[in-house]
Every structure is written in C-alpha cells, then in structure tokens.
C-alpha positions in Angstrom: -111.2 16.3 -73.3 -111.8 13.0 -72.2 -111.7 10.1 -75.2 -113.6 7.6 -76.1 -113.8 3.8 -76.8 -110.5 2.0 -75.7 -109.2 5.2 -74.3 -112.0 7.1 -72.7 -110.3 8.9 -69.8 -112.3 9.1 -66.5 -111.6 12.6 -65.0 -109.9 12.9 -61.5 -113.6 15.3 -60.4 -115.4 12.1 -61.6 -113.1 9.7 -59.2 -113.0 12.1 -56.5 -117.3 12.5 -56.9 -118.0 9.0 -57.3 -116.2 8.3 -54.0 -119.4 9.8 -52.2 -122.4 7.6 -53.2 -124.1 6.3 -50.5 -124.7 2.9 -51.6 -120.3 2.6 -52.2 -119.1 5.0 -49.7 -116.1 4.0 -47.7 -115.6 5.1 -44.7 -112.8 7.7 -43.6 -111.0 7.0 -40.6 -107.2 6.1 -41.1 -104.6 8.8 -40.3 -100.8 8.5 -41.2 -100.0 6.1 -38.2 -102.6 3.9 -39.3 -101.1 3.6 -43.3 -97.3 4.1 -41.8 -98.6 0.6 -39.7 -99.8 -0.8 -43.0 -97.3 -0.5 -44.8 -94.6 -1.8 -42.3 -97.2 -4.7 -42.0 -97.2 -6.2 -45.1 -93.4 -4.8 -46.4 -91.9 -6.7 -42.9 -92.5 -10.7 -43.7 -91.4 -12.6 -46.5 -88.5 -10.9 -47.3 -86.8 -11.3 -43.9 -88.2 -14.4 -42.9 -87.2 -16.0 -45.8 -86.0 -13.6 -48.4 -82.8 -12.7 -47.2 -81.0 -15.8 -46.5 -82.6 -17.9 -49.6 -81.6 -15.9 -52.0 -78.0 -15.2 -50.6 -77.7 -19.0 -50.8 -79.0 -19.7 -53.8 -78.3 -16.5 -56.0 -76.1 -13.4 -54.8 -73.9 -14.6 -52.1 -73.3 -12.0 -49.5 -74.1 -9.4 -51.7 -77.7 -9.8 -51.0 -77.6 -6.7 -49.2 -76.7 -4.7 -51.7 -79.6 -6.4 -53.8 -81.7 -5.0 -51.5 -79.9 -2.0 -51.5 -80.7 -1.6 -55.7 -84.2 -2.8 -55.1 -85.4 -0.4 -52.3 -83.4 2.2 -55.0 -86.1 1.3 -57.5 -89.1 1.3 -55.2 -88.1 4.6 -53.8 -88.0 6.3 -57.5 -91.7 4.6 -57.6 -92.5 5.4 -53.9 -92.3 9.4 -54.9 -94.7 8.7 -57.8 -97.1 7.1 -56.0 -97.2 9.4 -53.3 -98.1 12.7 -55.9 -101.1 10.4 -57.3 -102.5 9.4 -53.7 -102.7 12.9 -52.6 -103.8 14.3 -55.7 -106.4 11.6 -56.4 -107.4 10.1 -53.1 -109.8 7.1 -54.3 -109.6 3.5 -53.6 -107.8 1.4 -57.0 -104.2 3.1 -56.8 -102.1 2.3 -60.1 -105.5 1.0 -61.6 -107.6 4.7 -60.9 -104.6 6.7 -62.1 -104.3 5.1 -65.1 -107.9 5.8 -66.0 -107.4 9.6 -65.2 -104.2 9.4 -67.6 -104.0 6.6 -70.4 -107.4 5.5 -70.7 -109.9 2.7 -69.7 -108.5 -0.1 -71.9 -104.8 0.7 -69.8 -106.7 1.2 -66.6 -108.3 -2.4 -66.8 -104.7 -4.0 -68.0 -103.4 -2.5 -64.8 -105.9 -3.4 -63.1 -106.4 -7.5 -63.6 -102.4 -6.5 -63.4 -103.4 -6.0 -60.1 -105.3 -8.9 -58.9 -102.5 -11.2 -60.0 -100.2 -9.0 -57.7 -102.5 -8.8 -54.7 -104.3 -12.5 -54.8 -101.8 -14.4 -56.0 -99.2 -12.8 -53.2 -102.0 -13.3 -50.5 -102.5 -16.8 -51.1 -98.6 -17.4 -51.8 -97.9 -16.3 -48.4 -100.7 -17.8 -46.4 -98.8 -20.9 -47.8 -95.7 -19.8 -45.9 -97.7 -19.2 -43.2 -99.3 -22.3 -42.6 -95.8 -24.1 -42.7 -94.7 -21.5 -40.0 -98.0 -22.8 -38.0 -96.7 -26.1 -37.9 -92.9 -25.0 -36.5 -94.8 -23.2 -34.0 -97.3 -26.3 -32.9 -94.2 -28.2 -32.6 -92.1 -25.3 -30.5 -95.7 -26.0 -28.1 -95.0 -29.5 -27.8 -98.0 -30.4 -30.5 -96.2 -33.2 -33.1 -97.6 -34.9 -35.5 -100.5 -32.1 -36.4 -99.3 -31.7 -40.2 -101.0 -28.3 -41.9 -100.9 -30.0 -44.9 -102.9 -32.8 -45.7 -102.7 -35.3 -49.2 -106.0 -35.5 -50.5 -105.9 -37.9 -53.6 -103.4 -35.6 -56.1 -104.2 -32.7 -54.5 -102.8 -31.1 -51.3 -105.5 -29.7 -48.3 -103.9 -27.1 -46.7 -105.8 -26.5 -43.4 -103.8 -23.7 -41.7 -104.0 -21.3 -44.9 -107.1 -21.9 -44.8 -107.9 -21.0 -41.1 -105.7 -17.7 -41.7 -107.9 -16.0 -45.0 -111.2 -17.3 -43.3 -110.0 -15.4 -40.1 -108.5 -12.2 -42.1 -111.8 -12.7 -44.1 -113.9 -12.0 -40.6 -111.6 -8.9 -39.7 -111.7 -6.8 -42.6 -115.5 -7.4 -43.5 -115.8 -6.2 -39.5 -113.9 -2.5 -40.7 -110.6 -1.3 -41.7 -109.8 0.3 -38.6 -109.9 -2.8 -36.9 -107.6 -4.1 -39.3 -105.0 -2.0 -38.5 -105.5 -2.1 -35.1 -104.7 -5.7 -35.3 -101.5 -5.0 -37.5 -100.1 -2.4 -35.4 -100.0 -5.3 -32.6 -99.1 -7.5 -34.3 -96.6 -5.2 -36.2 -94.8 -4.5 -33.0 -94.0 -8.0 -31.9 -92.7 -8.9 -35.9 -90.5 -5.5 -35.5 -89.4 -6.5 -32.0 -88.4 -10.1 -33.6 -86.7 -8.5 -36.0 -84.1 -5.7 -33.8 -83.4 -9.1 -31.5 -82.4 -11.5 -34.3 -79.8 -8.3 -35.4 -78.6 -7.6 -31.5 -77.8 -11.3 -31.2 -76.4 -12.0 -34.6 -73.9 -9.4 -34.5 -72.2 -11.7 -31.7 -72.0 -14.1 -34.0 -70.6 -12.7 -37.5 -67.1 -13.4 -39.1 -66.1 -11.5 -41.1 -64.4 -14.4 -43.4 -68.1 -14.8 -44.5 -68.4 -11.9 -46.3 -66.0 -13.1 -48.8 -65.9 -13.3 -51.7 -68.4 -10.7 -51.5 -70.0 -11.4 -55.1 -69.1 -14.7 -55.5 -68.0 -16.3 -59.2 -70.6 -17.2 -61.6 -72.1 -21.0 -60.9 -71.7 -23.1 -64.0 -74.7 -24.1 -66.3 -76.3 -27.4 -64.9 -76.4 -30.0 -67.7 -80.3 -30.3 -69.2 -81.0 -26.9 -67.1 -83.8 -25.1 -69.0 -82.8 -21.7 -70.3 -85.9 -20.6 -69.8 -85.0 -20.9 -65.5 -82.3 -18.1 -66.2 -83.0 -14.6 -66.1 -84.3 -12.7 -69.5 -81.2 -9.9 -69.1 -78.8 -13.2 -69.0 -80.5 -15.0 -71.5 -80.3 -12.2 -73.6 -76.4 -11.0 -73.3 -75.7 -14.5 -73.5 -74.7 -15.4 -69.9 -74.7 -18.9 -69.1 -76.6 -18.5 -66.0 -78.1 -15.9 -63.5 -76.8 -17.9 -60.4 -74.0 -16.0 -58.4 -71.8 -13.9 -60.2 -73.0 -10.1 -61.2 -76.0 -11.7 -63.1 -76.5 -13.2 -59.9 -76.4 -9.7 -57.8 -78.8 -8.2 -60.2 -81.1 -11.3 -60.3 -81.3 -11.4 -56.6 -82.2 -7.4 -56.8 -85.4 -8.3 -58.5 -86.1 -11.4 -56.4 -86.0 -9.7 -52.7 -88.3 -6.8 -54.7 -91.0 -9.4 -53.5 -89.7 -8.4 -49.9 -90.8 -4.3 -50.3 -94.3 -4.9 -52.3 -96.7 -3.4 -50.3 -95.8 0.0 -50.0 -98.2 0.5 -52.8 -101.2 -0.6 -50.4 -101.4 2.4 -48.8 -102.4 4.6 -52.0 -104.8 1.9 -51.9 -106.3 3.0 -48.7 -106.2 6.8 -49.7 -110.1 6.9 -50.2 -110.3 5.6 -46.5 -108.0 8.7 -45.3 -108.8 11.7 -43.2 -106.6 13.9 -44.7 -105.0 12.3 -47.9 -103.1 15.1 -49.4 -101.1 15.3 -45.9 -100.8 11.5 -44.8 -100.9 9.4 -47.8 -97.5 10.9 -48.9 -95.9 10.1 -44.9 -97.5 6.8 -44.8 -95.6 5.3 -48.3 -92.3 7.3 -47.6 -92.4 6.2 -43.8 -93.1 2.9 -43.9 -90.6 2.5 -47.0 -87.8 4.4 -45.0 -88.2 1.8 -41.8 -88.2 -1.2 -43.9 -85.5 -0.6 -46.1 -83.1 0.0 -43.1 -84.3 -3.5 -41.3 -83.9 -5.5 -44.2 -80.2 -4.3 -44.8 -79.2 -5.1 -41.8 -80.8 -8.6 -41.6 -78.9 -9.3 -44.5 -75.8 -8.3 -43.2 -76.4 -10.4 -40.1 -77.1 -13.3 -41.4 -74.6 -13.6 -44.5 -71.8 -12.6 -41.3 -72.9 -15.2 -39.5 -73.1 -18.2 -41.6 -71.5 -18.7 -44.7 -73.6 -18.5 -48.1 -73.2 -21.9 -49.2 -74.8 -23.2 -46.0 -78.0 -21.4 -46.9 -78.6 -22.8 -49.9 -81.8 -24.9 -50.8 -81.4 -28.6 -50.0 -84.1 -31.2 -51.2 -86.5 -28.2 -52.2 -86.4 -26.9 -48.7 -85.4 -23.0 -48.5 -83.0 -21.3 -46.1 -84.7 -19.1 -43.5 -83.2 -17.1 -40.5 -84.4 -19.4 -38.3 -81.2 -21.7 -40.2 -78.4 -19.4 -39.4 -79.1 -19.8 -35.7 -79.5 -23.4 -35.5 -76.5 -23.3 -37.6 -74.2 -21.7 -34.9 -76.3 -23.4 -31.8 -78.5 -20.6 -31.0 -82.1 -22.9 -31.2 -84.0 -20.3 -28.2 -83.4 -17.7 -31.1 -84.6 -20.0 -33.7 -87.6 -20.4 -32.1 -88.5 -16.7 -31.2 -87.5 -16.2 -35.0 -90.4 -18.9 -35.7 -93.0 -17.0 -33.6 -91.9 -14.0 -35.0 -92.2 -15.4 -38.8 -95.6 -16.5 -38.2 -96.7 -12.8 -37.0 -94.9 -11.4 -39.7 -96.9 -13.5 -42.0 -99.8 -13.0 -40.8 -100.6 -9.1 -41.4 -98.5 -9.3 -44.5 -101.7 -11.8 -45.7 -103.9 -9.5 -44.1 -103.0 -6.2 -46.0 -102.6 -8.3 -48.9 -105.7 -9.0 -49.2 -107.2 -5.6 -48.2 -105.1 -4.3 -51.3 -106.8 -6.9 -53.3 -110.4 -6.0 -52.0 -110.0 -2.5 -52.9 -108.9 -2.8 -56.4 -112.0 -4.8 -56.9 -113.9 -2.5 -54.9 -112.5 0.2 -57.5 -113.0 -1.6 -61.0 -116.9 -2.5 -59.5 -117.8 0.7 -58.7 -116.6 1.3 -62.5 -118.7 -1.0 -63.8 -115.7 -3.3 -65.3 -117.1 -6.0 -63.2 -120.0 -6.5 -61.7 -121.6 -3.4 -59.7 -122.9 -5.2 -56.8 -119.1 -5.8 -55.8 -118.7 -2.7 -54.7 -121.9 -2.3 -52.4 -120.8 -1.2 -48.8 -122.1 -2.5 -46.0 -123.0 -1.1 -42.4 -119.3 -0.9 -41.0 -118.5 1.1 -44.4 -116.9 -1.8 -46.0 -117.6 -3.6 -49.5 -118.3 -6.7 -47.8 -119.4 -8.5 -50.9 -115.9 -7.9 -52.5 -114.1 -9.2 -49.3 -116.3 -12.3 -49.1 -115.4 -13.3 -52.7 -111.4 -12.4 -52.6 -111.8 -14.5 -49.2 -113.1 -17.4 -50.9 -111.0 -17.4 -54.2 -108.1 -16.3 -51.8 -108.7 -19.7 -49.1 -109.4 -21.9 -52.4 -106.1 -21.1 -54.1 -104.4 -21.1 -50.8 -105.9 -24.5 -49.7 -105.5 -26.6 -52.9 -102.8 -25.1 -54.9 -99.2 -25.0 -54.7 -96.9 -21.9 -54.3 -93.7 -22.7 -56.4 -92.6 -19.6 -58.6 -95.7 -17.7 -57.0 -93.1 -14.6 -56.3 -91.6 -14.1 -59.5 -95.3 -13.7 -61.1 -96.0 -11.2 -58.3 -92.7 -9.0 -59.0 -93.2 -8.8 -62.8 -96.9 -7.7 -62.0 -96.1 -5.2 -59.8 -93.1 -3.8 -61.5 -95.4 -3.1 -64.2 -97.5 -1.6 -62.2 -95.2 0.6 -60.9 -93.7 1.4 -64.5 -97.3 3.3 -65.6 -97.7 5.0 -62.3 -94.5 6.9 -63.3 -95.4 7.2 -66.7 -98.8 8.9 -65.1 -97.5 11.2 -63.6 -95.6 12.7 -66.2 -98.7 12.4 -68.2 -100.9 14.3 -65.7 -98.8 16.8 -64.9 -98.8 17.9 -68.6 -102.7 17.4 -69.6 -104.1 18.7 -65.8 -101.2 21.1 -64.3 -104.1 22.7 -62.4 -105.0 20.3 -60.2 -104.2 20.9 -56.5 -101.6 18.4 -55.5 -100.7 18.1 -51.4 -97.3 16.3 -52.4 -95.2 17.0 -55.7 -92.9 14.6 -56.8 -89.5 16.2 -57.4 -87.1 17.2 -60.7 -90.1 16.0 -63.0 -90.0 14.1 -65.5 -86.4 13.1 -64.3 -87.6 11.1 -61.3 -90.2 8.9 -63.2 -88.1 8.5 -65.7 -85.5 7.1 -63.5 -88.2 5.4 -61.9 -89.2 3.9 -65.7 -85.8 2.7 -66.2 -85.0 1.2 -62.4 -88.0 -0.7 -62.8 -88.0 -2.0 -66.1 -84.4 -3.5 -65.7 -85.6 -5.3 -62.3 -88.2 -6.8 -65.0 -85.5 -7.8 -67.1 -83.9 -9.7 -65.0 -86.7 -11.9 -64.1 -86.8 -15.8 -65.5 -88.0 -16.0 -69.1 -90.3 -18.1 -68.0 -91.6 -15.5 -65.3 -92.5 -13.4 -68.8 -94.1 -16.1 -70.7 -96.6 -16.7 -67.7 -97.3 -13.0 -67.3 -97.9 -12.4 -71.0 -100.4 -15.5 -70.9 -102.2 -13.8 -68.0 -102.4 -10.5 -69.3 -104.1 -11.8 -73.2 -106.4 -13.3 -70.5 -107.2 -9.7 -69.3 -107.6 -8.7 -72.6 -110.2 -11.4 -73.7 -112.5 -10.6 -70.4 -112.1 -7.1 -71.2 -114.0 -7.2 -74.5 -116.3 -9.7 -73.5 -117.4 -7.9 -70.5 -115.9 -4.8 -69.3 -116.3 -2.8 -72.3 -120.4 -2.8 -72.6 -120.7 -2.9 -68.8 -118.5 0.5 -68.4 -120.2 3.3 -66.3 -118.2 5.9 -68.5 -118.7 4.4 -71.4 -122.4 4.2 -70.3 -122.4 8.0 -69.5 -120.9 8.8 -72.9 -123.7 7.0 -75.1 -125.9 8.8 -72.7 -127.5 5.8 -70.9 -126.9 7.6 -67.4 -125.9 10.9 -66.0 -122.7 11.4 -64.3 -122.6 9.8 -61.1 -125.9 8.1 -61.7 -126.5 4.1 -62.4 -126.6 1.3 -64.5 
C-alpha cells in the first residue's frame, strides 16, 4: 500500500497512466539508434577533450587509464540498474520517478533537485568549455582578436555560451527527434575525431612514458587547504590525493564526469517506441562504445607525452590538442580543436534535454509548478525548455565554471547509489510487474553497484561534500515550503482530485 505524508509512494500504474494526458503527453518516436546516439553524444566530450590528459597531469600519472577503467566499472554496476527501471517504468524523470515508486515522495524530490544540480549545472559547465573551444576554432579560420569572453565590470559576459543554449534552446523546443538527428551528425564527426587522434598517436608513443606507471605521491603544498584533498585521504590521513594510489583512485572519480550521461537515456524512456526492448540497448550500447574510446585515448596520449608535461600551468588545463603541439603535430591539433567543439556541442545539448525532462517529470507531479509540464504542438514541454534555456544561458554567460565537475559527480553518484538501492526495493514490494530487462544475480549487482559508487563519492574533495550538503538542505527547505501542499498525490490522497485528474 502506498504511504503517506513524507513517504507516500506513487505506484508504477499511476506513472505509467499519467504519461497519457493530453495536455502533458510526450511524444513517442525514438528507437534504440536514436538513445544508442544520445548517449554516445553527451558520454563523448569532456572527458576526452579535456579529461584524459588533465587529470593524468595533474592527478594519476599514466594510470589514468586505469582510472577510467575503475570508473566505467562503477557505471556499468549502475548501467544494469538503470536499465531494469527504464524498461519496467518507461516515464520521463529517471532516478527521480523510480524513487517515487520505491522510497517515497520526500526521496523522490531529494533525487530529484539532486538532479537539476547534475543536469544544469553540467550543461552550463560545459557550454563554458565550449565557448573557449569557439574561440580556438575562430582563430584556426584566421578570425583573431574576437575574444568569447568579454569583462563587464566584475563580471565576465560570455557570448559564445550564450549563442550555444539559445541555439540548443531553439532545437529541442522544435522536437526531440530533431535533436537527435542533429547529434547523430554531429556524433559521427566527434567519433571520427576521436579514431584519428588514436591512429596517429600510436606513431608517436614511447613507451619510457608509461613509467612510473602510478607515479609517487606529490608532497603537501605549504598553506594547501585540506579541505582541496579528497575525503577518503583526508580521512586515512594521507597527506594528499595528488599522484600516488590516492591519486589513481581520485582521478577514478574525477574522469566519472567523462561517462555521465548514460543516465539520459532512461530519461528519454517515456519518448520510446518500444521501451522494454530499446531502453536497455540504448544505455548498455552507448556505455560499451565509450568506455572502449576513452581507454584508448588515454593510453595515447600518456604514450605520447610524458605526464608532467600535461600538467596545469597558470590555471590553464592540458587538453589533447597539447600532446600534439607537443611532439609537432599542429594539423592534428587543430582537427582535435574542431572536433572538441562538436563534441561539446551535443554533450550541452543532451544535457540539457536531461535537465528538461526531470523538470517535465516533477511538474507533471505537481512539486513545481504544473504549467511546466504543458506540451506543446511538436509534443514537447516547451515551457520547461524555455526556462532551463534561460537559467541555463544566465549561468553560462555570467558565472564561472571552476570546481563545476566535482559538484556534478557527487550529484550523480548519488543518484546512481538509490537507483540501485530501488531496484532491490522493487523487486521485493512489486515482483509482479512485467519487466523487458532484469538486472542480474540480484541484490548482488546493486549492491556492488552501492559500494562502487559510494567509494567514487569518497574520494571526492571535502569541499566537493560541504557544497553538496549545502545544496541539498536547500532542497529540503523548498520542499516544505512548496512541494509538499502542491503534490498531485498528496492531493489525491486528501481526496482533492481523482487519480489522473487535476489541481
């Protein structure tokens, strides 16, 4: 029986019905190539662009590819989760709707807001990277002297974010199928990039730069804050997470920014012709193809330069572009450039799509306003994309993006950590529901899951925590100053409306 107050459960017939009201109808027309293509599209981006060789310069060493390595590990554990909740409940809100099936509406809204600072803040974090990638490629065209960024008083004007979420804004109020029509283009030229910067590079690795393969802790700097070391080493009393195997582990949950996204497509489930069959191929496939690319980018590019050369100088961050301009090769630089600012692009757009939808979800609720979820002709809640848009642009804009993906990991890991729990949840209080994919050796796999993801978390700054924690008692206050009366469930159980009526 469902509960009520805090933990008032919202049955998976309830999600499923409410998923055909006119007025907040998506509409279904996305096939397993179509998610497969989103989830390459916003998985392939950061993480190789930039990902790969930072962090081997500043954190693991060459073992950065076995940081990847442990951190697709943990997403696959989570990847097998997800995929049982998308084809057994095939509504928009992913980690958020499952968690109202399974541990209530107070949980569901945690992971929710949860949620937003995942998808917004990751959207307008990368847009940032985007824009400086605009102005590499303006100069590759023989444009100088066109900065992106512009000082305005204290603050900083970021034009060419801005020009990417007002565009991505246009797209995805148009329809989702155009949306990943336009990744699966652009998709192809970023994957292209990608096999050509691994075919050249392997002309140009030595082998002496693999070693020391995990290389000696870094010393404490003087006046360093221990608060900029991860919790795990804090905790154990390490002197620093910088190199060394605090480094390795570190740098596993720093290049977990590099796979987030997989989780989109549950996202997308509600917009799916046949959920139980595709969602499941869509998460695994997309995870499968990126997981190989990003090891061997990070082999590459740690055999081709050594790890001390990629490390951050003046605040600017190693890319890949900097292991070929390091041994001469400045055509592959810049095809690396054009292939960055692709990448970037449909990472931003999916991003954002994610984001939408989870609003889309939590309106339709009633946890925030109702209107956000109205659809519009094209079958698309434009309301909820115009709003993200514009918070999305303003962030992106005005605001810098330091630290940006270490709030994003802990957010998601989180995430990830009650979709596991979920399903062992469901699978004990509804083992009658029809499921088109079931996850294997349960509970053993979310458990593992559980315990991959939560020592990712650990090894996140202490000050990634303290910022999370303040977000979250955020959450909580808007919760019980709005959420709570405004609740369609809650409004159904007082008897204020029928099931599936309105406010």
């Amino acid at each position: 029986m469902p509960g009520t107050g805090l933990w008032r459960t919202k049955s998976v017939e309830q999600s499923i019905k409410d998923t055909d009201e006119p007025d907040t109808k998506l509409r279904k027309n996305l096939g397993a190539w179509d998610l497969m293509v989103f989830g390459v599209s916003v998985v392939i981006g950061a993480g190789i662009f930039t990902l790969a060789a930072s962090t081997a310069g500043d954190v693991t060493g060459p073992s950065v590819s076995l940081s990847f390595v442990m951190a697709a590990i943990a997403c696959g554990l989570a990847a097998v989760c997800y995929a049982e909740f998308a084809s057994t409940v095939p509504v928009a809100g992913s980690a958020y709707t499952y968690s109202y099936a399974t541990f209530g509406e107070f949980i569901a809204w945690i992971i929710g807001w949860d949620l937003i600072l995942e998808f917004a803040v990751a959207a307008a974090a990368v847009s940032k990277g985007w824009s400086s990638y605009l102005q590499q490629v303006l100069q590759l065209v023989g444009i100088n002297g066109v900065p992106t960024k512009l000082e305005l008083g204290p603050l900083q004007f970021d034009w060419g974010a801005l020009l990417l979420i007002a565009g991505l804004t246009t797209v995805l109020a148009i329809g989702t199928k155009l949306s990943a029509r336009v990744s699966l283009v652009i998709s192809a030229i970023k994957v292209f990039v990608v096999l050509l910067v691994v075919v050249v590079g392997l002309a140009y690795i030595k082998p002496a730069n693999y070693t020391p393969f995990i290389p000696p802790a870094q010393e404490s700097v003087e006046g360093a804050s221990k608060l900029d070391q991860s919790l795990l080493s804090l905790l154990l009393g390490g002197e620093t997470s910088s190199y060394g195997v605090f480094g390795l582990l570190a740098g596993a949950s720093l290049v977990f920014f590099a796979f987030i996204g997989f989780d989109v497509v549950a996202t997308t489930a509600e917009e799916t012709r046949n959920p139980q069959r595709d969602a499941p191929r869509g998460i695994f496939g997309s995870l499968a193809i990126v997981t190989v690319l990003y090891v061997a980018v990070a082999v590459v590019v740690t055999g081709m330069v050594n790890y001390t050369e990629l490390a951050t100088v003046n605040g600017e961050k190693a890319t890949l572009a900097t292991a070929f301009e390091i041994n001469g090769i400045t055509w592959a630089a810049g095809v690396v450039t054009v292939g960055a600012l692709a990448g970037l692009t449909t990472v931003v757009m999916v991003m954002f799509l994610g984001q939408v939808r989870i609003l889309f979800a939590m309106s339709r609720d009633g946890l925030l306003p109702r209107g956000l979820a109205k659809t519009g002709a094209e079958g698309t809640p434009v309301r909820a994309t115009l709003i993200v848009g514009g918070v999305v642009a303003l962030a992106a804009a005005l605001f810098p993006a330091e630290k940006l993906e270490e709030m994003v990991n802990v957010g998601t890991l989180f995430a990830f950590i009650l979709v596991s729990a979920g399903v062992i949840v469901l699978r004990r209080t509804r083992p009658d529901l029809p499921r088109g994919f079931k996850a294997p050796l349960v509970p053993a796999i979310p458990i593992l899951a559980i315990i991959a993801c939560l020592w990712l978390m650990l090894n996140l700054t202490a000050l990634t925590w303290v910022r999370f924690l303040v977000w979250m008692v955020a959450g909580v206050v808007v919760y019980f100053l709005y959420s709570r009366k405004h609740s369609r469930l809650g409004a159904q159980q007082r008897g204020d409306i029928s099931a599936g009526g309105s406010v």
